[in-house]
PASE-373517 format. One record per residue (C-alpha): residue in three letters; x, y, z. Coordinates in pm, whole numbers, plus 50000, padded with zeros to 5 digits. Example, Ala and Ser with C-alpha at 12.3 -4.5 7.8 and 13.67 -1.06 7.14 Angstrom:
PASE-373517
pt residu ala	x 51230	y 49550	z 50780
pt residu ser	x 51367	y 49894	z 50714
***
This chain:
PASE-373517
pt residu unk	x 54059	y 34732	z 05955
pt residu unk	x 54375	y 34601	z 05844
pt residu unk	x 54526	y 34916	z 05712
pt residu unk	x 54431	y 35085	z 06066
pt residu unk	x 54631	y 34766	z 06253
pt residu unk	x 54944	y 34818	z 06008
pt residu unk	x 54938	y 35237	z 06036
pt residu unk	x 54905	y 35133	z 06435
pt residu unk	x 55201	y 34935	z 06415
pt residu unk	x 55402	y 35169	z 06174
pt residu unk	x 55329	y 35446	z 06454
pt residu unk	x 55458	y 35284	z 06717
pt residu unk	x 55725	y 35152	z 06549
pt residu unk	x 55849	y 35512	z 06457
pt residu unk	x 55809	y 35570	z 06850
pt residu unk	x 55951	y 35314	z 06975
pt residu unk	x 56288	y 35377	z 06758
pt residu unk	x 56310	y 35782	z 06855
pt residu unk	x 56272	y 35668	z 07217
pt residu unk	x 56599	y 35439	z 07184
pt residu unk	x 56745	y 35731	z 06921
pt residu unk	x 56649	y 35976	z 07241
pt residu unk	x 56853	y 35783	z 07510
pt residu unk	x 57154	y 35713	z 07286
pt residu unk	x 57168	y 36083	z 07211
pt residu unk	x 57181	y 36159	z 07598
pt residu unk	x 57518	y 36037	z 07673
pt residu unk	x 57673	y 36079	z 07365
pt residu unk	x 57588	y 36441	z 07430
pt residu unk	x 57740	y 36429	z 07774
pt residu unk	x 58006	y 36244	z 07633
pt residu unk	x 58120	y 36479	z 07349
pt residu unk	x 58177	y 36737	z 07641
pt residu unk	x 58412	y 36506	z 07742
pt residu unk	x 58666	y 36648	z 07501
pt residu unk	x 58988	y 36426	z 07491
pt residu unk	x 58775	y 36174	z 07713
pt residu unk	x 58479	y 36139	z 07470
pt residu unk	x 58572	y 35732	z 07337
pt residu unk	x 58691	y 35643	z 07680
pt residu unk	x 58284	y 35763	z 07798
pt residu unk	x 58129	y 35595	z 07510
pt residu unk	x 58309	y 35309	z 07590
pt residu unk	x 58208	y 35341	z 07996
pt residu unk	x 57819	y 35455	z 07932
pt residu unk	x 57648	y 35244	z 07633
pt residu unk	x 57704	y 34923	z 07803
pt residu unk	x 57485	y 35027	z 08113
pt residu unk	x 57174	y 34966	z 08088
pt residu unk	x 57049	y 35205	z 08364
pt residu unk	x 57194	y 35464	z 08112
pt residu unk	x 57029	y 35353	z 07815
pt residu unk	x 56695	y 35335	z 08004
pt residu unk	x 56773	y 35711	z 08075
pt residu unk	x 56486	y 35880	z 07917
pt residu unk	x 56612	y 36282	z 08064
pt residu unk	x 56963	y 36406	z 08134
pt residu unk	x 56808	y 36484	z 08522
pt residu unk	x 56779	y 36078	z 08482
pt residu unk	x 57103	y 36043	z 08333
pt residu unk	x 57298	y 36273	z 08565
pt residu unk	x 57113	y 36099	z 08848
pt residu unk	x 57265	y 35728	z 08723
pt residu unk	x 57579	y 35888	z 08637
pt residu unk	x 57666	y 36068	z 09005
pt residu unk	x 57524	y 35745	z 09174
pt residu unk	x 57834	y 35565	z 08967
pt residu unk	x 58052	y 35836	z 09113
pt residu unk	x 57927	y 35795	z 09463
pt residu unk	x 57951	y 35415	z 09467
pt residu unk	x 58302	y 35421	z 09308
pt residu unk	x 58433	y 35697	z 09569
pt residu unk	x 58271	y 35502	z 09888
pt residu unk	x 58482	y 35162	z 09713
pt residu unk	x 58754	y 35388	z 09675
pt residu unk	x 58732	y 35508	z 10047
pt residu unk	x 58687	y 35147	z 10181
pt residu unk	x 59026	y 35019	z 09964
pt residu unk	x 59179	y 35338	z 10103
pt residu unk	x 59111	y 35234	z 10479
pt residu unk	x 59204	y 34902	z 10382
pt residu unk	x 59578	y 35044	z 10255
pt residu unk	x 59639	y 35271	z 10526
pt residu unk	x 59602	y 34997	z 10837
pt residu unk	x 59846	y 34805	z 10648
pt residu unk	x 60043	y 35153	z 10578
pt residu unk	x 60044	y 35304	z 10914
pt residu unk	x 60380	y 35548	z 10809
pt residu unk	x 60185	y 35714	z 10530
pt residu unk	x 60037	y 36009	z 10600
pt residu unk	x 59918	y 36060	z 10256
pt residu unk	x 59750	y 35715	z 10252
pt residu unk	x 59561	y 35794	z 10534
pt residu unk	x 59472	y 36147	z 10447
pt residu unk	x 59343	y 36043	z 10094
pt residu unk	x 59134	y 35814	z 10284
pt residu unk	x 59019	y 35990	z 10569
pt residu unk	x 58986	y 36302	z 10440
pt residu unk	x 59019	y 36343	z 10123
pt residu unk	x 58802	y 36093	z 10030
pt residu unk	x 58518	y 36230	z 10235
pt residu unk	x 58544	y 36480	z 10047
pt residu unk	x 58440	y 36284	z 09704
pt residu unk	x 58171	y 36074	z 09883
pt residu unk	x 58029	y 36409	z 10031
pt residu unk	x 58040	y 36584	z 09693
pt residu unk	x 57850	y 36328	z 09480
pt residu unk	x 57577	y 36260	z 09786
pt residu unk	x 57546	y 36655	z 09810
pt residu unk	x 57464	y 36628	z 09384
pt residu unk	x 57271	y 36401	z 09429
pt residu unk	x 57062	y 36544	z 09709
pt residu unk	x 57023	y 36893	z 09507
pt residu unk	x 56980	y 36741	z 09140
pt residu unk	x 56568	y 36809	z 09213
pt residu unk	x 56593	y 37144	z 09302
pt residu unk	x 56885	y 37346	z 09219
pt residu unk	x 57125	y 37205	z 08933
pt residu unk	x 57370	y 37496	z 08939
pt residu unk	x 57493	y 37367	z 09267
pt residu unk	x 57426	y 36965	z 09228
pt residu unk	x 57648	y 37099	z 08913
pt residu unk	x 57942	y 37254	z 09133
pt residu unk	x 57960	y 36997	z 09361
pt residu unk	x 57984	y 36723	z 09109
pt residu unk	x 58295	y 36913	z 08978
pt residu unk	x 58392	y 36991	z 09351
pt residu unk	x 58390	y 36574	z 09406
pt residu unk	x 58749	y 36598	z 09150
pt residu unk	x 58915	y 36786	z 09460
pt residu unk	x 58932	y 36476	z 09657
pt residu unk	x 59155	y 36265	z 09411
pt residu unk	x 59332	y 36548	z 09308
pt residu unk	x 59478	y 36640	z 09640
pt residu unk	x 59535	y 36306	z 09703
pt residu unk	x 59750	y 36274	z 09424
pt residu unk	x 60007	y 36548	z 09516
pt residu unk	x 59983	y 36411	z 09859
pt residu unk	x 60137	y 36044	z 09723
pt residu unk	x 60378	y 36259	z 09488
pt residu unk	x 60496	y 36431	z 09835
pt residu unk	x 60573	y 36140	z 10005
pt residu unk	x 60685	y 35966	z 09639
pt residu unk	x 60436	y 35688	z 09653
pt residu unk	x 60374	y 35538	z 09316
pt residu unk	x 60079	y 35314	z 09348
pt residu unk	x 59900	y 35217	z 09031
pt residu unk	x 59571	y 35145	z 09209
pt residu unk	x 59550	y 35469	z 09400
pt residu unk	x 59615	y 35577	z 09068
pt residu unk	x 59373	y 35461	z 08873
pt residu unk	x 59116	y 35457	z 09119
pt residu unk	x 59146	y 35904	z 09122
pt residu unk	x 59159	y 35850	z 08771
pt residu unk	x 58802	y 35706	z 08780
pt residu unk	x 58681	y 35945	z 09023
pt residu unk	x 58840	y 36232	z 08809
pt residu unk	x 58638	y 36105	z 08513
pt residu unk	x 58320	y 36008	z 08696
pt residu unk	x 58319	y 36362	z 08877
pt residu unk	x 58360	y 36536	z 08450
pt residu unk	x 58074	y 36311	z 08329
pt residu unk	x 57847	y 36415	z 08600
pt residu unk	x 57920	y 36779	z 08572
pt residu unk	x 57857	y 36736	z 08215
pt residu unk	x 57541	y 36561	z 08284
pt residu unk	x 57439	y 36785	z 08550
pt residu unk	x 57518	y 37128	z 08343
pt residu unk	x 57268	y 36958	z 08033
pt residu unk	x 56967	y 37034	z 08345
pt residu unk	x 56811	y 37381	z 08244
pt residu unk	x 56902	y 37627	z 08524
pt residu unk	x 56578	y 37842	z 08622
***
């Protein structure tokens, strides 16, 4: 009986370590798709737990484009925030009012076809970068150097790769 208990134990032991070895190798998958960005997503993904509990990429794109959606409906609200208090500046406002619908459109459209089509939750994850991009030339135009417009379509940029390169790992029928 006590051989049976410690081969029971051993077993699930052994299972309970490939299921953690499973969920790291998930995002450090996405990540190394990341390219240039692949420490920067390490960095951003293995403290989460939502990602670690990830047991799928559908699960891990699904946490990953819900990041991007929160971050890009903040993003909107500071935006709208900027632009009352920036009435002169068309860019501000179109980065918020339009541009930024745009991104909060893009990850809630992924998100709503993740289940059943991942070639387009896949596009319009990527599609979500268009928003910050724009919005970026936009600034340049009227030379507006704000570091927290900045950074902010520099998080939206690199939430909008990772969830293309979470959404892509979903097999494609």
């Amino acid at each position: 009986m006590n051989a049976s208990k410690s081969l029971l134990f051993t077993l699930s032991l052994i299972l309970l370590s490939h299921a953690a070895t499973s969920s790291i190798n998930l995002y450090e998958s996405v990540c190394k798709d990341a390219g240039e960005d692949s420490e920067k997503c390490l960095v951003f993904l293995k403290d989460d737990p939502k990602i670690l509990a990830a047991r799928s990429y559908k699960k891990l794109a699904k946490v990953i484009l819900e990041m991007g959606l929160k971050k890009g409906v903040e993003g909107q609200n500071f935006l709208k925030e900027l632009a009352k208090s920036n009435p002169n500046s068309k860019a501000i406002a179109q980065c918020a009012n339009e541009l930024y619908d745009g991104v909060v459109g893009s990850f809630k459209s992924s998100l709503g076809e993740l289940e059943q089509d991942a070639l387009t939750a896949s596009y319009d994850a990527k599609v979500a970068s268009d928003g910050p991009t724009t919005c970026d030339r936009a600034l340049a135009a009227e030379n507006i150097n704000n570091p927290s417009i900045a950074n902010l379509n520099k998080d939206v940029l690199f939430l909008s790769s990772l969830s293309f390169f979470a959404v892509s790992k979903l097999p494609v029928p």
